[in-house]
N, C-alpha and C positions, 0 to 999 in steps of 0.2 A: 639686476638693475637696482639700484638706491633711487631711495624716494624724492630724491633731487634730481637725478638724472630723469626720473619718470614725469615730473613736474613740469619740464624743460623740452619733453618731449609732446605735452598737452597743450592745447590750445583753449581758453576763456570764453565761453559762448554765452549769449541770454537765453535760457529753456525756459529759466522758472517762469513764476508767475510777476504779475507787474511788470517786468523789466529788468526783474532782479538778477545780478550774475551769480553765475553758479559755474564750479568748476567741473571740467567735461569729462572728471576721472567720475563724478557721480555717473558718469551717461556710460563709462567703458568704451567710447570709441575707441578701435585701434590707432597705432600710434601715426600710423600713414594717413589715414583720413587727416587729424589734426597736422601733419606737417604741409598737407597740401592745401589746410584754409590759412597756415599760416603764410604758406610762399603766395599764393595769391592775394591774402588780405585781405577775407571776404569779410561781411558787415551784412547786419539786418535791414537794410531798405531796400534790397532786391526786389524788383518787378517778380511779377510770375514768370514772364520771359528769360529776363536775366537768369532767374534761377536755373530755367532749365539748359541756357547756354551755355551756365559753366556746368551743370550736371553731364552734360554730353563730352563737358571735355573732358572733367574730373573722370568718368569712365573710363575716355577712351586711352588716357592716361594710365591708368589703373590695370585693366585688363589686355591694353595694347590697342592697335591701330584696326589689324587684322582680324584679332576678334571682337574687334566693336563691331566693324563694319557687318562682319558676319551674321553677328545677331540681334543690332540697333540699326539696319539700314535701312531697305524703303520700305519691307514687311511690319515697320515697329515705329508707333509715335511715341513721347511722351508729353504728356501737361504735367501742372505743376496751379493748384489754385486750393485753399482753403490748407494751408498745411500738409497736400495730400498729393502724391505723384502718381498720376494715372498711366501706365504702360496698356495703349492701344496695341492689341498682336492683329496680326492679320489673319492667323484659323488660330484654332484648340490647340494643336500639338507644340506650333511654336509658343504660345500663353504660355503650355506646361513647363516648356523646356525655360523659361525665360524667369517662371516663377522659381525652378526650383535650382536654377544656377545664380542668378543674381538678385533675389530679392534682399539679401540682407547688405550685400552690396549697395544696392540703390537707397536703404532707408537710411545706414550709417552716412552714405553721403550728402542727401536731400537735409538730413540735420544739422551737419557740418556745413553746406551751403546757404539753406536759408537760417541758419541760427535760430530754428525753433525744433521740438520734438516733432519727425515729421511721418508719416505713413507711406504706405508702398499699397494700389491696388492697379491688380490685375485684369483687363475685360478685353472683349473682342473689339474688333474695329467694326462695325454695323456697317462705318459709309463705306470702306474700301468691299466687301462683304455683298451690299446692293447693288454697288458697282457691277461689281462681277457678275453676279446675279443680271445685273440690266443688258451687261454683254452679252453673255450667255444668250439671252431671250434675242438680242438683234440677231446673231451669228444664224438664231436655227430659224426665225424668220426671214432672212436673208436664202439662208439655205432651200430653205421650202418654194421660197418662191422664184427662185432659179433652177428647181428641179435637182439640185445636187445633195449630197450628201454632205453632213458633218463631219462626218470619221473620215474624209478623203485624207490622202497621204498626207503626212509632214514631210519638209524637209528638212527640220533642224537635226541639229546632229545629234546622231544616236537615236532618232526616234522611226522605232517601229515601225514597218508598215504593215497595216491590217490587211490590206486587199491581195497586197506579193510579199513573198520573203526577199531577203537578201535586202534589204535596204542599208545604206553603205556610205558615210559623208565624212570618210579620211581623202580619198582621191580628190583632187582638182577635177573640174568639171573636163570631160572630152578624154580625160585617160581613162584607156584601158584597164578591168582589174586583173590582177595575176591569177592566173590558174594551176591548181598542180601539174596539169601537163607542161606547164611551161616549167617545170620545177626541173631544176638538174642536180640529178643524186649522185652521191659518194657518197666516200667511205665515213667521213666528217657531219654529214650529216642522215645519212640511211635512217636511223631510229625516229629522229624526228618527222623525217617521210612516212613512214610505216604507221606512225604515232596519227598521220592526218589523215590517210587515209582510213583506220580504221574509222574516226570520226564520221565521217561521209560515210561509210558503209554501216556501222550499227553505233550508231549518235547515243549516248547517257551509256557506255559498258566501261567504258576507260574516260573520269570525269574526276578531276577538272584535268585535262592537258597542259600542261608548262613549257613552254620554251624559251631554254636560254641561250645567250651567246653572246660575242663582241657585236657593234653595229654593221652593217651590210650583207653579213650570212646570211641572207634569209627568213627571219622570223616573221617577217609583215607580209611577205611573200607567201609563207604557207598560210598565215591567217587568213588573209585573201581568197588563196586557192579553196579552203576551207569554206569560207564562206557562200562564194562565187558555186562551187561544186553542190553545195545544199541548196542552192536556190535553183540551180538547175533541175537537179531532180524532182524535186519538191516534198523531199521527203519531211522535211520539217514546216513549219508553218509561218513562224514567227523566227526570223535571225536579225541580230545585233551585232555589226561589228564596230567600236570604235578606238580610241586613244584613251590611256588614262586620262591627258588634259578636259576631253571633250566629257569624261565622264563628271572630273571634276568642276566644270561650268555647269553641267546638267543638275548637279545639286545641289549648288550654290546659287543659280536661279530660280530651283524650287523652293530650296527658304527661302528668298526672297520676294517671291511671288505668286508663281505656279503652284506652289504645295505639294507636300512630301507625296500624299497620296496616291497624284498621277505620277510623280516621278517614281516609284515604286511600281506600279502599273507598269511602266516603258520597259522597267527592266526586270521584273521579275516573272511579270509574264509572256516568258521568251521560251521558247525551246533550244538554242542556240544561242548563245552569248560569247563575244570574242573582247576579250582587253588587250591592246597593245600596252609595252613600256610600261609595265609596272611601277620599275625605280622612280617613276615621277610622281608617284604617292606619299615619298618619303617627305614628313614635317607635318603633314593635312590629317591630323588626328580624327577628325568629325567625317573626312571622308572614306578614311581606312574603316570604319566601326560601319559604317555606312553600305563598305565594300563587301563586307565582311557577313556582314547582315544578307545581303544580297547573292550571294556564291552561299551560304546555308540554306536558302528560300528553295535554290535552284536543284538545289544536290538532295536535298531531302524529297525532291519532286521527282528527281530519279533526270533532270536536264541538263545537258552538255555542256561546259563551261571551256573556256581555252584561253589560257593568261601567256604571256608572253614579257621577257626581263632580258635587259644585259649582263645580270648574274645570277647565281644559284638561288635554292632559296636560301639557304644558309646564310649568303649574302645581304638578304635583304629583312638581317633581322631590324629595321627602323618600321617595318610594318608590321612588325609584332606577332606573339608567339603563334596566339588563335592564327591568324590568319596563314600563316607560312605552314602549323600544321594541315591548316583543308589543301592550298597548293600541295604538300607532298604527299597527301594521301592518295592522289592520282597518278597519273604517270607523270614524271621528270624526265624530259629529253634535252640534252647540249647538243648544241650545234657548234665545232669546233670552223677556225677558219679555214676554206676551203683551197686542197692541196692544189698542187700544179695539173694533174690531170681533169680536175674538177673545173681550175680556173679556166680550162681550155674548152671544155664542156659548156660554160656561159658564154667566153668569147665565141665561138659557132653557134650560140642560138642567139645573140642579143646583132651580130654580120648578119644574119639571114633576116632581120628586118630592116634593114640599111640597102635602099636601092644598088650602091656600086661595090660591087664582086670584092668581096678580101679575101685573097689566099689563103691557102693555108701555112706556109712559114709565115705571114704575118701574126695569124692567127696564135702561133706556137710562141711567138718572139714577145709577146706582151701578155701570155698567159705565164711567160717563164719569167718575167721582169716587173708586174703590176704583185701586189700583195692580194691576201684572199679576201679585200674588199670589191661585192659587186660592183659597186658606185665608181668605184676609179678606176676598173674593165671598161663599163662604157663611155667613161669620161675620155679614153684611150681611144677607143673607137670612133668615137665624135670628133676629137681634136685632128686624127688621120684623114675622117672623111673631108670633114670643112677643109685640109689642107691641101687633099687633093683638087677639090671644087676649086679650090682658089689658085691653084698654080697651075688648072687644066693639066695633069698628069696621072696616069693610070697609079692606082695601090700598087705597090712592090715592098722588096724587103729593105731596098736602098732610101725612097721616101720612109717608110714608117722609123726605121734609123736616127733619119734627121728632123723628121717631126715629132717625136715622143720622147729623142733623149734627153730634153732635161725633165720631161714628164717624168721618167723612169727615176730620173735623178731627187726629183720631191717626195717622189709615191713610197721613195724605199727608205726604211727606218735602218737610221745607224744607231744601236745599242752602245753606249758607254757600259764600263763596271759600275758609274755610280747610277744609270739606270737599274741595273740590274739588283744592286745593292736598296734603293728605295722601292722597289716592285715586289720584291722579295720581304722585306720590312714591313711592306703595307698587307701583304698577304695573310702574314703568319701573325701579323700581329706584335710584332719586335721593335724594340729601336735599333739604333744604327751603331750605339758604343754595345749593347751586348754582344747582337751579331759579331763585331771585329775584337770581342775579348777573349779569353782564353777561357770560358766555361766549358764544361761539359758535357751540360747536360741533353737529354732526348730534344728538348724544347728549344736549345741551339742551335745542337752540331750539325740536325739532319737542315733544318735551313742555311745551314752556315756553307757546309758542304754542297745542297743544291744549288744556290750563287756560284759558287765554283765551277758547279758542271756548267750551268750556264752562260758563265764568263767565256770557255773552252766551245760553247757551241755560236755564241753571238759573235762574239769579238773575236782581233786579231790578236788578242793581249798575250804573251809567252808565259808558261806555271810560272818564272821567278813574278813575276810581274802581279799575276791573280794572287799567289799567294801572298804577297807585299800590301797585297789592298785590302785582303780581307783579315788581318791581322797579324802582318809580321808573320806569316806562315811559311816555311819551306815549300821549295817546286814537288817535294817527294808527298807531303801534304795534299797538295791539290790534284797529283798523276792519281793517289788513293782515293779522295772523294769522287773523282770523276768515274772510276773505276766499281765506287758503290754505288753511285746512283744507278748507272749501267745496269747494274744487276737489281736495285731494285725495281725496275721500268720492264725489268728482262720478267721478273717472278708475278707482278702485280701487287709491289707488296705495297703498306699502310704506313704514310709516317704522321706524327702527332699535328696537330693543326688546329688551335685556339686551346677548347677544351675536350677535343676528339680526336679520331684518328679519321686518315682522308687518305683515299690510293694517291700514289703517288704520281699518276700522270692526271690525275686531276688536282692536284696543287701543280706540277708543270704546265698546267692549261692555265689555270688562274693569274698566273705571274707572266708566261707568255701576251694575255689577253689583257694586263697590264703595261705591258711593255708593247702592244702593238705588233708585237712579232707572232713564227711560228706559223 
């Protein structure tokens, strides 16, 4: 940068003495702080108030919206009097965290706003502090002389209960939680079964448990079952089961108010701990470090942990390396969607809680025609019952015919090649002009050629047709790749996949579970 462009880029403040101006390269502010007094215009007659009004904005500007709020909200005051910006924290640990990520932030700005050299100090909040203190003392007065206890359950979410395990606040109130007996096995998801029950049976031997899948297979249903099953026996003391979101308010209300300490307490001293939905971690860095910290407390304790994702870990490298290594150092179980014999298996257990008798070709007819989402099995089921309610006519194959087909008609995914072609691309990681060029290599052809096969198992498209789409290819082209994924599916073999190698019918799950199909 030339010393004229660095001039242009500084803004003229009074620091010295008397009133004197002095230019603000003597001070080294970066150059953002001066573009920001220059687009506001600030000036030295600011109140104390003022000061801090544009300092809050100047921040939240600065650092963004989302982490202002995170760590300037109701836990954090500032003043602003004698040249000096007091940051009130609400405990010690946020003070630390507050001093050693933004202090020098705050003092370049408090300088650049009030146009004098200005200081940055850090102290606790006394009055929020005795507050609490004063609460505290009502609650256990209060308690005393009502004869109850302090430590009585909570019901917010995720939080422990001392007195019973299983405490449980993903269900709506009045529903039932799932049990593994109500769990219906195949071939799709067997491991994952086996993977819960050992849980229940000898809890911290196979820790952390993973389960992943597309959404409605199952995974909150074995968490559940999981959960529900250890409270029954009472082989543990203390279970946790919640949602990533719930876990993510849970500590976003402890900065802000409640403090790290208990919220660490909730969850670390559990002997069972269940996360639904991981994926909804991805972008909350403070909460992953957070997560992360919390699954090492637990495992090093020798305690049961059970995560739950709608993709591998591999998938979920946005939650970072640490973390994905402790998820695979346990067991990894997929849950693929569940076949026709399976889906027919849920349809007879989800009928026998439905007062009016459904057949069984009805049963077979919407287990053969719904996909292997739970959710649209008994959406099937619901829409046949109310239809019979409402037309006074017994279930048959002839009503469910006429009440489900255009059900049948929404529920079932029609596959294009350009599906296939963008599910496939997003998988491996490719764009969409290599995939359809004439390369050669490993990192192509085996995706170029799977599209293929998969064109030949979705669609109605004819080889000239597939091979036309995926680059000017001959029909004899595509009868070949069809022919080799075959065998590699047939062998168990390995084809390349980012910057590994991956069996091959697990990159055909990945791409299926893209596409909604399968």
């Amino acid at each position: 940068m030339s010393a004229g462009s660095f001039r242009r880029n500084l803004v003229t403040i009074p620091i010295g003495r008397r009133g004197k101006l002095v230019s603000a390269c003597h001070r080294t502010f970066p150059v953002r702080w001066s573009r920001y007094a220059q687009r506001k215009r600030l000036n030295v007659s600011k109140s104390d108030k003022e000061v801090v009004s544009a300092l809050r904005a100047a921040l939240a500007e600065s650092i963004g919206t989302e982490r202002f709020e995170l760590w300037f909200g109701d836990g954090t005051q500032l003043e602003f009097r004698d040249r000096t910006c007091l940051v009130l924290a609400r405990d010690q640990f946020l003070m630390d965290r507050l001093r050693c990520m933004f202090r020098q932030d705050l003092e370049e700005l408090c300088t650049a706003i009030s146009g004098a050299a200005a200081t940055v100090t850090f102290r606790l909040n006394e009055q929020v502090n005795a507050s609490a203190a004063q609460g505290r003392r009502s609650q256990s007065q209060t308690a005393n002389r009502s004869g109850s206890s302090a430590l009585a359950p909570s019901t917010s979410a995720g939080q422990p209960d001392r007195q019973e395990s299983g405490n449980r606040s993903i269900p709506s109130v009045g529903r039932r939680l799932f049990t593994l007996e109500d769990y219906v096995v195949g071939h799709t998801n067997q491991m994952a079964f086996a993977g819960a029950q050992q849980v229940v049976q000898r809890p911290g031997r196979i820790t952390p448990l993973f389960l992943y899948g597309p959404p409605g297979i199952g995974k909150t249903h074995l968490l559940e079952g999981i959960a529900s099953a250890a409270r029954r026996q009472r082989r543990l003391r203390r279970v946790v089961m919640l949602s990533s979101e719930q876990f993510t308010s849970s500590f976003l209300e402890a900065l802000r108010g409640s403090g790290l300490p208990s919220f660490r307490r909730k969850y670390r001293d559990v002997e069972l701990l269940l996360i639904d939905d991981l994926q909804f971690f991805k972008g909350k860095a403070a909460t992953i470090v957070e997560l992360l910290h919390t699954v090492d407390s637990l495992l090093r304790q020798g305690r049961q942990v059970v995560l739950s994702a709608d993709r591998s870990p591999s998938e979920l490298e946005a939650l970072g390396g640490e973390l994905i290594g402790r998820i695979s150092s346990g067991l990894v179980c997929s849950i693929d969607p569940a076949d026709e014999t399976t889906r027919l298996g849920i349809a007879r257990r989800m009928a026998a809680q439905h007062e009016r008798q459904i057949p069984e070709p009805v049963l077979q007819l919407i287990a053969a025609q719904v996909s292997g989402d739970a959710r649209l099995i008994a959406g099937a089921l619901n829409r046949l019952v109310a239809t019979s309610e409402a037309l006074g006519q017994k279930i048959d194959l002839r009503l469910a015919e006429t009440a489900l087909s255009d059900f049948f008609c929404m529920t079932r995914r029609v596959v294009q090649l350009e599906d296939i072609q963008s599910a496939v691309c997003d998988v491996f990681g490719i764009d969409v002009k290599s995939l359809q060029s004439g390369r050669k290599s490993r990192g192509l052809s085996q995706p170029r050629m799977l599209a293929m096969w998969l064109a030949r198992k979705y669609t109605r498209a004819a080889f000239v047709e597939i091979g036309e789409y995926f680059g000017r290819r001959s029909h004899s082209t595509v009868i070949s790749a069809q022919k080799q994924v075959e065998t590699w599916v047939a062998d168990g073999r390995k084809i390349q996949l980012g910057y590994g190698d991956c069996d091959v019918r697990d990159a055909i799950r990945r791409v299926e579970t893209r596409l909604g199909a399968g």
